[in-house]
LOKESE-980700 format. One record per residue (C-alpha): x, y, z. Coordinates in steps of 0.2 Angstrom, whole numbers, plus 2048, in hexadecimal, padded with zeros to 3 digits. Each point is the difference from the previous one (the first is absolute). Last residue first. Example, Ala and Ser with C-alpha at 12.3 -4.5 7.8 and 13.67 -1.06 7.14 Angstrom:
2
8447FB824 7FA7EF803 
This chain:
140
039CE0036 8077F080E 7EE800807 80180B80D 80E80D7F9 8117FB805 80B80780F 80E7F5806 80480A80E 7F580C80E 80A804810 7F6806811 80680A80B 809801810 80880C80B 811805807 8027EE80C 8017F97F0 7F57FD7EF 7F77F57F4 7EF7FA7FF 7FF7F47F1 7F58007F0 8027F77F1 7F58047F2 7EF8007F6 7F780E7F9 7ED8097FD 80180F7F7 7F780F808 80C80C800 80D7FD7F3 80D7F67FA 80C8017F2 80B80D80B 8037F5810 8117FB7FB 8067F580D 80B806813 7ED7FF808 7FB80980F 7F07F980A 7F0809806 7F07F7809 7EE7FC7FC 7F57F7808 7F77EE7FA 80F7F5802 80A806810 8007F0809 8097F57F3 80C80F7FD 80E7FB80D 8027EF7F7 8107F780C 80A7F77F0 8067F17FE 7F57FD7F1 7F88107FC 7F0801806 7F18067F5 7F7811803 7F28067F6 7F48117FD 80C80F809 7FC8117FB 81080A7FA 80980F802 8108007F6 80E809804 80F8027F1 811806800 8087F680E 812804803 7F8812801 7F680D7F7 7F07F8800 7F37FC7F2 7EE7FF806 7F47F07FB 7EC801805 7F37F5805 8097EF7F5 7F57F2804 8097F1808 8047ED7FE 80E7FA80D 80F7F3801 806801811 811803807 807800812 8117FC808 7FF80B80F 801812800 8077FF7F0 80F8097FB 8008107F6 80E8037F1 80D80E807 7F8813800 80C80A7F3 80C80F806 8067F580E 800806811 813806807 8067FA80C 800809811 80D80D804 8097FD811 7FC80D80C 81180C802 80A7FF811 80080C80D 80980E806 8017FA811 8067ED7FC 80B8047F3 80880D80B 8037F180D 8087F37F3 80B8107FB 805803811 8027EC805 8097FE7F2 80E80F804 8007FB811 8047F17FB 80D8067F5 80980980E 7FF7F280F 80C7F47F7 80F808808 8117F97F6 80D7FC80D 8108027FA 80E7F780B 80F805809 8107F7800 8097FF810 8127FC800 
Protein backbone atom coordinates (compact mmCIF):
# COMPACT_ATOMS: atom_id res chain seq x y z
CA UNK A 1 0.00 0.00 0.00
CA UNK A 2 1.29 3.38 -0.99
CA UNK A 3 1.00 6.20 1.33
CA UNK A 4 1.12 9.67 0.07
CA UNK A 5 2.93 12.39 1.58
CA UNK A 6 2.15 16.28 2.16
CA UNK A 7 4.62 18.39 0.96
CA UNK A 8 4.36 21.85 2.22
CA UNK A 9 5.76 24.39 -0.46
CA UNK A 10 8.04 27.03 1.21
CA UNK A 11 8.10 29.14 -1.93
CA UNK A 12 4.67 31.26 -0.77
CA UNK A 13 6.09 33.04 2.33
CA UNK A 14 9.16 33.91 0.63
CA UNK A 15 7.51 35.48 -1.83
CA UNK A 16 5.62 37.21 0.67
CA UNK A 17 9.09 38.55 2.34
CA UNK A 18 10.60 39.23 -0.50
CA UNK A 19 7.39 41.53 -1.74
CA UNK A 20 7.21 43.37 1.38
CA UNK A 21 11.23 43.53 1.79
CA UNK A 22 10.92 45.08 -1.99
CA UNK A 23 8.04 47.67 -1.29
CA UNK A 24 9.94 48.85 1.64
CA UNK A 25 12.81 49.36 -0.58
CA UNK A 26 10.69 51.55 -3.35
CA UNK A 27 8.76 53.47 -1.03
CA UNK A 28 11.41 54.34 1.24
CA UNK A 29 12.38 54.37 4.62
CA UNK A 30 12.03 57.44 7.05
CA UNK A 31 15.44 59.39 8.17
CA UNK A 32 16.22 58.54 11.52
CA UNK A 33 15.50 61.66 14.01
CA UNK A 34 18.57 63.15 15.49
CA UNK A 35 18.77 63.70 19.40
CA UNK A 36 17.63 66.07 20.59
CA UNK A 37 19.97 69.29 21.71
CA UNK A 38 19.63 70.10 25.33
CA UNK A 39 17.55 73.04 26.48
CA UNK A 40 20.90 74.35 28.70
CA UNK A 41 24.62 74.47 26.98
CA UNK A 42 26.63 71.84 29.11
CA UNK A 43 29.70 73.39 31.29
CA UNK A 44 32.74 74.32 28.70
CA UNK A 45 35.80 72.37 28.49
CA UNK A 46 39.16 73.74 28.14
CA UNK A 47 40.89 73.84 25.06
CA UNK A 48 43.84 72.64 26.82
CA UNK A 49 44.26 72.62 30.36
CA UNK A 50 44.95 76.40 30.99
CA UNK A 51 44.41 78.87 33.83
CA UNK A 52 46.05 82.02 34.82
CA UNK A 53 45.69 84.32 37.70
CA UNK A 54 45.13 87.94 36.06
CA UNK A 55 44.84 91.71 37.19
CA UNK A 56 42.40 93.63 34.93
CA UNK A 57 40.44 97.00 34.48
CA UNK A 58 36.78 96.46 34.15
CA UNK A 59 35.92 98.47 30.45
CA UNK A 60 32.51 97.63 30.48
CA UNK A 61 30.16 94.56 32.06
CA UNK A 62 26.82 93.45 30.07
CA UNK A 63 24.43 90.91 31.50
CA UNK A 64 23.37 88.12 29.07
CA UNK A 65 20.56 86.00 28.77
CA UNK A 66 22.14 82.61 28.77
CA UNK A 67 23.92 79.85 30.97
CA UNK A 68 26.20 82.74 31.33
CA UNK A 69 24.45 85.96 32.56
CA UNK A 70 27.16 88.37 32.57
CA UNK A 71 30.14 89.63 29.84
CA UNK A 72 32.76 91.65 31.03
CA UNK A 73 35.06 93.45 28.69
CA UNK A 74 38.24 94.00 30.35
CA UNK A 75 41.93 95.44 29.84
CA UNK A 76 44.51 93.11 30.76
CA UNK A 77 47.42 94.64 33.39
CA UNK A 78 49.07 90.98 34.83
CA UNK A 79 49.23 87.52 34.17
CA UNK A 80 50.75 84.86 36.61
CA UNK A 81 50.87 80.90 35.85
CA UNK A 82 48.99 78.72 37.48
CA UNK A 83 50.85 75.81 38.55
CA UNK A 84 50.34 73.05 36.06
CA UNK A 85 48.67 75.05 33.96
CA UNK A 86 49.50 76.27 30.17
CA UNK A 87 49.02 80.58 30.72
CA UNK A 88 47.19 81.58 27.56
CA UNK A 89 46.91 85.30 28.90
CA UNK A 90 50.58 85.87 29.39
CA UNK A 91 50.86 87.25 25.88
CA UNK A 92 47.74 89.23 25.91
CA UNK A 93 48.58 91.72 28.75
CA UNK A 94 48.29 95.05 27.62
CA UNK A 95 45.05 94.59 25.14
CA UNK A 96 41.76 94.05 25.96
CA UNK A 97 39.61 91.07 25.39
CA UNK A 98 36.00 89.84 26.60
CA UNK A 99 35.24 86.91 28.94
CA UNK A 100 31.80 85.45 30.48
CA UNK A 101 31.59 84.89 33.99
CA UNK A 102 28.86 82.52 35.93
CA UNK A 103 29.72 85.29 39.35
CA UNK A 104 27.54 88.09 40.36
CA UNK A 105 28.94 91.00 38.57
CA UNK A 106 26.33 93.56 40.05
CA UNK A 107 28.91 95.19 42.92
CA UNK A 108 31.20 96.16 40.21
CA UNK A 109 31.53 98.56 37.82
CA UNK A 110 33.27 100.11 34.91
CA UNK A 111 36.38 101.06 35.76
CA UNK A 112 37.23 98.92 38.88
CA UNK A 113 40.26 97.39 38.87
CA UNK A 114 39.92 93.22 39.72
CA UNK A 115 41.66 90.14 40.12
CA UNK A 116 40.56 86.43 38.99
CA UNK A 117 41.06 83.22 37.29
CA UNK A 118 40.84 83.32 33.76
CA UNK A 119 40.83 80.17 31.40
CA UNK A 120 39.97 79.88 27.65
CA UNK A 121 37.41 77.47 27.35
CA UNK A 122 35.60 75.85 24.57
CA UNK A 123 35.19 72.92 21.64
CA UNK A 124 35.26 72.54 18.09
CA UNK A 125 31.81 75.16 18.43
CA UNK A 126 33.82 78.13 19.55
CA UNK A 127 35.85 79.32 22.47
CA UNK A 128 35.82 81.99 24.99
CA UNK A 129 37.23 82.97 27.66
CA UNK A 130 35.84 82.19 31.50
CA UNK A 131 36.46 84.59 34.34
CA UNK A 132 36.04 82.91 38.24
CA UNK A 133 37.10 83.89 41.54
CA UNK A 134 36.41 87.52 41.08
CA UNK A 135 37.60 89.88 43.84
CA UNK A 136 38.26 93.46 43.78
CA UNK A 137 42.20 94.31 43.52
CA UNK A 138 43.21 94.64 46.72
CA UNK A 139 40.70 92.11 48.50
CA UNK A 140 38.03 95.52 49.13
Amino acid sequence: MKTKHNVVSTSAPVWIILALFLIAILTGCPEPVPPAEPDEPQTPVPVVLNASIVIAQILSIKPLTNVFPWEVELHLTDSQDVPGYVNLTRERVGQTLTARTKEDMAPYEAGDLITGHLSLAGDEKGTFFYLSNISHKGGD
